[in-house]
C-alpha positions as CSV (number, residue, x, y, z in Angstrom):
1,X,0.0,0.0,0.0
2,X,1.3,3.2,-1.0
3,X,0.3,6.4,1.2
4,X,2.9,8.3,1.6
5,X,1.3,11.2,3.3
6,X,-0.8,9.1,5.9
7,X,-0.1,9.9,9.0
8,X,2.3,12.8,8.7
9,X,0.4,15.5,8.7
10,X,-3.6,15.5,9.3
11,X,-3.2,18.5,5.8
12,X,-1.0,16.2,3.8
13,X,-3.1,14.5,1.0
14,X,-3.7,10.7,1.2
15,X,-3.6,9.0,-2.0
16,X,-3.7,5.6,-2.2
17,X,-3.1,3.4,-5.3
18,X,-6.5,3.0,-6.9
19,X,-4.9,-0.3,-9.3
20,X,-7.5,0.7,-11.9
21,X,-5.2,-0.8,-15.0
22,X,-3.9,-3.8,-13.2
23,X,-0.5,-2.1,-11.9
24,X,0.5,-4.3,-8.6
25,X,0.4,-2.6,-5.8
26,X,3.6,-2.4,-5.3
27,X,4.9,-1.0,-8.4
28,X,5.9,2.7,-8.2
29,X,5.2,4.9,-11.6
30,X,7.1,8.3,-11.6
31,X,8.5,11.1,-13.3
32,X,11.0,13.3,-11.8
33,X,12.1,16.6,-12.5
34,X,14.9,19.0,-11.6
35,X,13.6,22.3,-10.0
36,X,15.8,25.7,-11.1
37,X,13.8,28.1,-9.0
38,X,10.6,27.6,-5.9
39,X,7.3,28.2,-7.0
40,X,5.1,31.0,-5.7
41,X,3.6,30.6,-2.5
42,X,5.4,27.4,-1.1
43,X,4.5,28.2,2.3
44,X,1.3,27.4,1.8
45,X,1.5,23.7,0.7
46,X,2.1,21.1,3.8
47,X,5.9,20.4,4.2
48,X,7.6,17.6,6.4
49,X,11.2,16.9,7.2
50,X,12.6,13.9,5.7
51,X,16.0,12.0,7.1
52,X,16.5,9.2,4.7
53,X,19.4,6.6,4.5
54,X,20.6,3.5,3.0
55,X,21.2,0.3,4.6
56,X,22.4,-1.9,1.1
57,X,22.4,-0.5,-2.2
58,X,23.2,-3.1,-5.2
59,X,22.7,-2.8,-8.9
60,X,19.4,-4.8,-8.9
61,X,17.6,-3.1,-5.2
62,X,18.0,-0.6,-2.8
63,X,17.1,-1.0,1.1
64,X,16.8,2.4,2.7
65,X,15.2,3.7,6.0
66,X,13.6,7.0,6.2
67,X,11.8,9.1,8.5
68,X,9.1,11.8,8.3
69,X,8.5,13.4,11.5
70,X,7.7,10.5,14.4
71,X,6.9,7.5,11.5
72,X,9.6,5.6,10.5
73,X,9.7,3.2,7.8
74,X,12.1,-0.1,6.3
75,X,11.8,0.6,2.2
76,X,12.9,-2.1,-0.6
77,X,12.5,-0.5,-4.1
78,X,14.1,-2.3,-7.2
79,X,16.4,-0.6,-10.1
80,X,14.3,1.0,-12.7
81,X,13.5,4.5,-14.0
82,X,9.8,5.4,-14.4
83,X,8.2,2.4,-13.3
84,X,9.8,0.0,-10.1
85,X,8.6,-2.7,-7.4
86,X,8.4,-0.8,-3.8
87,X,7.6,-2.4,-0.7
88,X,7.6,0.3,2.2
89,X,7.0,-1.2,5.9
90,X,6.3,0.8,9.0
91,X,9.2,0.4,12.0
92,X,9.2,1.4,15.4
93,X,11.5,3.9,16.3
94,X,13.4,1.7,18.3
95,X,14.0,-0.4,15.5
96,X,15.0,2.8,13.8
97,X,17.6,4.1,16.1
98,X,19.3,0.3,16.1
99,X,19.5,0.3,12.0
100,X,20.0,4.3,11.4
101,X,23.7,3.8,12.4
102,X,24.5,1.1,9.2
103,X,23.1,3.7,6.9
104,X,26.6,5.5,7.6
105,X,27.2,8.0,5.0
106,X,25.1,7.6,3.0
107,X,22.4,9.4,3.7
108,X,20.1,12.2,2.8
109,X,18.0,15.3,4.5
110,X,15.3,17.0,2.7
111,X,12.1,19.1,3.0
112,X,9.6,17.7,1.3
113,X,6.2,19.9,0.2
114,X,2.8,18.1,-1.3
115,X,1.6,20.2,-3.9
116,X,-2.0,19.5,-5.4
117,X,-2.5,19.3,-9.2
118,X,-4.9,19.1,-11.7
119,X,-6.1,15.3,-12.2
120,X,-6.3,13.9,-8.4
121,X,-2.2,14.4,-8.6
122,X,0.7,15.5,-6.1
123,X,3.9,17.3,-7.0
124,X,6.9,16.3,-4.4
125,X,9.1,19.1,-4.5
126,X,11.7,18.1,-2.4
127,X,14.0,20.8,-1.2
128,X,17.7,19.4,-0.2
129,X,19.7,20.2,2.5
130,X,23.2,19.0,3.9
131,X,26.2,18.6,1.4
132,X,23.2,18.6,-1.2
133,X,21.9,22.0,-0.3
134,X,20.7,23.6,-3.6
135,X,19.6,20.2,-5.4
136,X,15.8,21.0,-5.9
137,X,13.6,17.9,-7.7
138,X,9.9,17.4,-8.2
139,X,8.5,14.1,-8.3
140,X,5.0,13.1,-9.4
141,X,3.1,9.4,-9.2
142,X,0.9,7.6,-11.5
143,X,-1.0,5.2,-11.6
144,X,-0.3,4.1,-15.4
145,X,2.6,4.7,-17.9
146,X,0.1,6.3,-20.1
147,X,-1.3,8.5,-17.3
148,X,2.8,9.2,-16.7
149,X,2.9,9.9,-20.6
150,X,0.1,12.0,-20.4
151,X,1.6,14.9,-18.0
152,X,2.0,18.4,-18.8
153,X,5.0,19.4,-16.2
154,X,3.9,23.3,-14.9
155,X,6.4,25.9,-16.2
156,X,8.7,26.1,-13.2
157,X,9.8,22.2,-13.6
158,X,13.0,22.0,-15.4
159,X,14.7,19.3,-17.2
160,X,13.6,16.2,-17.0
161,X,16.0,13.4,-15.2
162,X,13.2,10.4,-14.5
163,X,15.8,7.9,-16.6
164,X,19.0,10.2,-15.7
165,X,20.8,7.6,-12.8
166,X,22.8,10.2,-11.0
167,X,19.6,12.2,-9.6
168,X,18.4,8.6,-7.6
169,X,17.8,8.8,-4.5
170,X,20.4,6.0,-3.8
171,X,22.9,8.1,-6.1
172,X,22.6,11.1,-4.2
173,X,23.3,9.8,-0.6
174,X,26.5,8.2,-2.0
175,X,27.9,10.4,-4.7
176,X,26.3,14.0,-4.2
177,X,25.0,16.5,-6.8
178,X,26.0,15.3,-9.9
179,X,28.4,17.7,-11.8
């Protein structure tokens, strides 16, 4: 089950997968975007912290833990670009605080916003900070490649980097902004 936002703030939007064109749960479909300058009016969109690091990374999966706030969570996501297999299980922070330490440097700090779009969508305009202060991305799920396809990115998205392997997640927390 994908809800991202449920739990972390009673104004962040809840959207679970509806599975309408036989996607498996568990199958993430995204496009990703880097972000040359804020939007208007940021401050009103809910925002939480993010602290997000990586227990094994491999060519094939990635196993991270990341928290938002007072949820923690144990996530397995497979290689891929627009579309990939991600399981994300709730932990206890206890659990948390005895695996945060294997994440070592590789890790990541953002701010994350949850910005409302036309067609039941979210924008995820993640706003770095640490040694990848500046980086700015905006992230957006679907529920079908064709729904993906069918996106019209708002005119303060930049270039697209969805298949672009240096702006990962996994890439960042090891390797920092690309050049």
């Amino acid at each position: 089950m994908d809800q991202r936002f449920v739990g972390l703030a009673s104004t962040y939007p809840v959207r679970p997968r509806q599975n309408s064109y036989a996607m498996p749960d568990d199958v993430e479909i995204e496009r990703k975007f880097l972000v040359e300058q804020l939007p208007d009016g940021l401050d009103r969109y809910p925002s939480r912290e993010i602290e997000q690091g990586y227990l094994a990374i491999t060519d094939d999966v990635e196993v991270r833990l990341r928290r938002y706030g007072d949820q923690s969570f144990l996530t397995v996501k497979s290689s891929g670009n627009q579309s990939r297999i991600e399981e994300e299980i709730e932990i206890d922070e206890d659990r948390f605080a005895a695996l945060w330490p294997l994440t070592g440097d590789r890790r990541i700090q953002k701010r994350r916003y949850a910005i409302p779009i036309d067609g039941g969508l979210t924008i995820e305009l993640d706003v770095y900070h640490g040694r990848l202060a500046g980086l700015l991305t905006a992230e957006v799920e679907f529920e079908s490649p064709a729904d993906a396809e069918r996106l019209t990115p708002p005119p303060w998205f930049g270039r697209e980097v969805t298949d672009d392997p240096r702006y990962k997640n996994k890439r960042l927390a090891t390797e920092g902004v690309p050049a």
